[in-house]
C-alpha positions as CSV (number, residue, x, y, z in Angstrom):
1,X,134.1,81.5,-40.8
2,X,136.2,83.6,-43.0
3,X,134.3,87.1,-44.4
4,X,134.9,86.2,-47.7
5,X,132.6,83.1,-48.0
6,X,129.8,84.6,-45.5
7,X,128.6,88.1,-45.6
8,X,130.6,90.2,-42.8
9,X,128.1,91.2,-39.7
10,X,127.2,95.0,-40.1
11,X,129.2,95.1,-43.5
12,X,125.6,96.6,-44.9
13,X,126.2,99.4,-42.7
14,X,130.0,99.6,-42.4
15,X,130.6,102.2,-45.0
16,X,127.8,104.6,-43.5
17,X,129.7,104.5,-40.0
18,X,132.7,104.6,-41.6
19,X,131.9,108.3,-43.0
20,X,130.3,109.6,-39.7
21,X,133.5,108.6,-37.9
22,X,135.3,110.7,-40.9
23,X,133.1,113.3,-41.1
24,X,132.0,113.4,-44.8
25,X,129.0,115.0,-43.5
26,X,129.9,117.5,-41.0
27,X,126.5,117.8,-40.0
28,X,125.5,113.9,-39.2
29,X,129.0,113.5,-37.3
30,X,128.3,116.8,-35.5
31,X,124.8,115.3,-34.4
32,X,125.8,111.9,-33.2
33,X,128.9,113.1,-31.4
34,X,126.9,115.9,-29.9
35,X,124.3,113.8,-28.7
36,X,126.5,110.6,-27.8
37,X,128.5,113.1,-25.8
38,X,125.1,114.8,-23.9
39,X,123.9,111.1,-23.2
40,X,127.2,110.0,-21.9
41,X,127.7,113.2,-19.4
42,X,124.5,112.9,-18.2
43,X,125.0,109.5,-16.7
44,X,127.9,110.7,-15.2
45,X,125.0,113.0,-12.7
46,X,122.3,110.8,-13.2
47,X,121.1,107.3,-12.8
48,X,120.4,105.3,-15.9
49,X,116.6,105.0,-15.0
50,X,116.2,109.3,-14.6
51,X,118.6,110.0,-18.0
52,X,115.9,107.4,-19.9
53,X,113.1,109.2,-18.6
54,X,114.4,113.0,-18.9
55,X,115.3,111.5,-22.6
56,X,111.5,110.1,-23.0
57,X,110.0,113.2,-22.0
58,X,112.1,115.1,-23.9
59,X,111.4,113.6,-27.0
60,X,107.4,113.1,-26.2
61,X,107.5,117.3,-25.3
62,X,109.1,117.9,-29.0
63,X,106.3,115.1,-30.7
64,X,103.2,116.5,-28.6
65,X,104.1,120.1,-29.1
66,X,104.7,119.2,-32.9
67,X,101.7,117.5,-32.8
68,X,99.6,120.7,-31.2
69,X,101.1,123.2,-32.9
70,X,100.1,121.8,-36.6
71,X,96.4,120.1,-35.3
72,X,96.0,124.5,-34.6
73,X,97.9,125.3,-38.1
74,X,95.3,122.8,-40.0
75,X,92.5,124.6,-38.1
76,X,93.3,128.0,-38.7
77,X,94.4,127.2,-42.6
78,X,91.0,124.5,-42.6
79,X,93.0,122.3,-44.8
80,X,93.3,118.1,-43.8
81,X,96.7,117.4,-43.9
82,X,96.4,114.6,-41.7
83,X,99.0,113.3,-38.9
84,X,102.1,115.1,-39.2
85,X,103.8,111.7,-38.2
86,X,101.3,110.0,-41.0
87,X,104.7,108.7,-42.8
88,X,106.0,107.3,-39.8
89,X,103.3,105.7,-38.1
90,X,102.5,103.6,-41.7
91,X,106.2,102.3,-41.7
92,X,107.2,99.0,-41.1
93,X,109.0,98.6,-38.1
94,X,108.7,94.6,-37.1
95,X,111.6,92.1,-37.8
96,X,110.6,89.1,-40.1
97,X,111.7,85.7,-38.4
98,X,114.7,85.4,-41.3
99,X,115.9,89.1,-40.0
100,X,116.2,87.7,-36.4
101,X,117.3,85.0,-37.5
102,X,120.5,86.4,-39.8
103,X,121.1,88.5,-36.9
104,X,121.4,86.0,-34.0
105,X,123.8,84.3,-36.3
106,X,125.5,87.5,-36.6
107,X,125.7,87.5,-32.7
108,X,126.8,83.8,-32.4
109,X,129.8,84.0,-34.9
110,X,130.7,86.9,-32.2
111,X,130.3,85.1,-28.8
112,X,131.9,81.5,-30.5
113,X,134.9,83.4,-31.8
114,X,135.5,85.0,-28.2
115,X,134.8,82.1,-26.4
116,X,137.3,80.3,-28.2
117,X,140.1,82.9,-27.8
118,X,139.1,83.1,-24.1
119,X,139.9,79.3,-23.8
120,X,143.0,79.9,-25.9
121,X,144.3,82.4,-24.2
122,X,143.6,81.6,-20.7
123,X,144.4,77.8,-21.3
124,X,148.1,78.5,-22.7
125,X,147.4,77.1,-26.1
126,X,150.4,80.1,-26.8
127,X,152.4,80.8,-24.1
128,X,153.2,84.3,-25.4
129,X,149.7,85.5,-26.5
130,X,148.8,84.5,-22.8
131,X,151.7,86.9,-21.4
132,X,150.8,89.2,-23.9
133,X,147.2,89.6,-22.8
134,X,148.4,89.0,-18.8
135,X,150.4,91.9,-19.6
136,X,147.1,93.9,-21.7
137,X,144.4,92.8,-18.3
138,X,148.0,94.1,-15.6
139,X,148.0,97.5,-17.7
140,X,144.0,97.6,-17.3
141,X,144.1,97.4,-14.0
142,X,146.2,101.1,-13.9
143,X,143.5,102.9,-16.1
144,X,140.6,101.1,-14.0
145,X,142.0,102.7,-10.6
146,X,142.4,105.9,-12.8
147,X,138.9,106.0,-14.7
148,X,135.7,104.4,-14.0
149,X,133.5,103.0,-16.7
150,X,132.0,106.1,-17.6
151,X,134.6,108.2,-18.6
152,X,136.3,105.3,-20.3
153,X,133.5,105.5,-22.7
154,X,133.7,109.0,-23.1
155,X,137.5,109.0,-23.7
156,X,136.4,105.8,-26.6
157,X,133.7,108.1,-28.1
158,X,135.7,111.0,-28.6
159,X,138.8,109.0,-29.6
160,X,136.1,107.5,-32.3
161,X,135.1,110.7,-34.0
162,X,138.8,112.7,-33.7
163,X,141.4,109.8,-34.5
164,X,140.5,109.0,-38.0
165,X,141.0,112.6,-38.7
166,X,144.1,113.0,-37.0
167,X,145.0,109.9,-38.9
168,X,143.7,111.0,-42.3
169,X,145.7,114.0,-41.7
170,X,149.1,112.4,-40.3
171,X,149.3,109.2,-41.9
172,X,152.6,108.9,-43.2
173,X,154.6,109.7,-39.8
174,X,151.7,107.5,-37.8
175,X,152.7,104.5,-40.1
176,X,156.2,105.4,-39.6
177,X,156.2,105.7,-35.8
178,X,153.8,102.4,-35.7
179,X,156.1,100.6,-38.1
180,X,159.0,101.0,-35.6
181,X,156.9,100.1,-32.6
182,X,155.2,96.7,-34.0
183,X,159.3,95.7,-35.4
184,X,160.4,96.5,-31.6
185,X,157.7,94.4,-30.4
186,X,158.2,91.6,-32.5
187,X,162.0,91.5,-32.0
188,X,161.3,91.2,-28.0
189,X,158.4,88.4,-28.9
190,X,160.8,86.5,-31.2
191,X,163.4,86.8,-28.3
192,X,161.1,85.7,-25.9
193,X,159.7,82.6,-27.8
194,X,163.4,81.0,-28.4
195,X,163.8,81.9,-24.2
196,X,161.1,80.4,-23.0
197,X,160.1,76.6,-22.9
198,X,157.7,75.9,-24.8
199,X,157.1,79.3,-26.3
200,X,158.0,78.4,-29.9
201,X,154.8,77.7,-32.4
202,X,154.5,74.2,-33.9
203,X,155.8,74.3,-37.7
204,X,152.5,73.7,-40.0
């Protein structure tokens, strides 16, 4: 179902990634890069199970020392400021039914659209979106026996948070260079389809 006659998934969201990717505030993107970047290095020493848990503790070490530190402040001042998490713990963190609901039709439009490109492609409905993806899973093979899945995602997560600045900055000659690349590409498809049997799409 086409986003224009269904709200897109994430789109309530889109535009705040969309400016941490960019950097619009320095110190956000700085944060969630950092951090992504920590996390993602640290499984590359540790299991999954011992980065959760030096993760848990780390975080329960901040809270109970937070905690500790201003139970002794309120008893030295002898004021009753309460919990220092007060506004936290009141907030409403539970989904409604119609919340899980919206989003596990979020998650189905996802897993019906690649199911049905899977079949597609693996079922020859086009003969050169097949070879094209053959060709995509052949040159995947090359960067598996290069990279494990690990510092695939590293290489994504850094690629996330510098390309759209490089791109912001470069535009012009990336649209250029890309431009040339897409025509070459779909002079060899076009080329290809009238070659081979069966290739050519059926006119509308």
């Amino acid at each position: 179902m086409d986003c224009e006659k269904r709200e897109c998934p994430l789109s309530g969201w889109k535009g705040h990634v969309v400016d941490l990717l960019h950097w619009r505030d320095v110190k956000q993107s700085a944060v969630l890069f950092g951090s992504m970047l920590v996390l993602l290095f640290s499984l590359t020493q540790f299991s999954v199970v011992s980065v959760i848990a030096y993760v848990a503790l780390a975080a329960l070490s901040t809270t109970i020392s937070f905690r500790v530190y201003k139970s002794v402040l309120q008893a030295v001042q002898k004021n009753d400021d309460g919990h220092p998490f007060k506004t936290y713990l009141e907030m409403e963190i539970a989904l409604s039914p119609e919340q899980i609901t919206k989003y596990v039709e979020k998650v189905q439009l996802y897993v019906n659209y690649t199911l049905k490109e899977l079949r597609r492609l693996f079922l020859v409905q086009d003969i050169i979106d097949s070879i094209k993806f053959a060709v995509l899973m052949w040159l995947l093979t090359y960067v598996g026996a290069l990279f494990n899945g690990l510092t695939l995602l590293i290489l994504a997560v850094v690629s996330m948070f510098t390309a759209p600045l490089v791109y912001e900055k470069y535009q012009k000659q990336i649209d250029q260079y890309l431009g040339l690349m897409r025509s070459q590409v779909n002079s060899i498809m076009t080329k290809l389809r009238e070659k081979v049997p069966g290739a050519k799409r059926k006119e509308e």
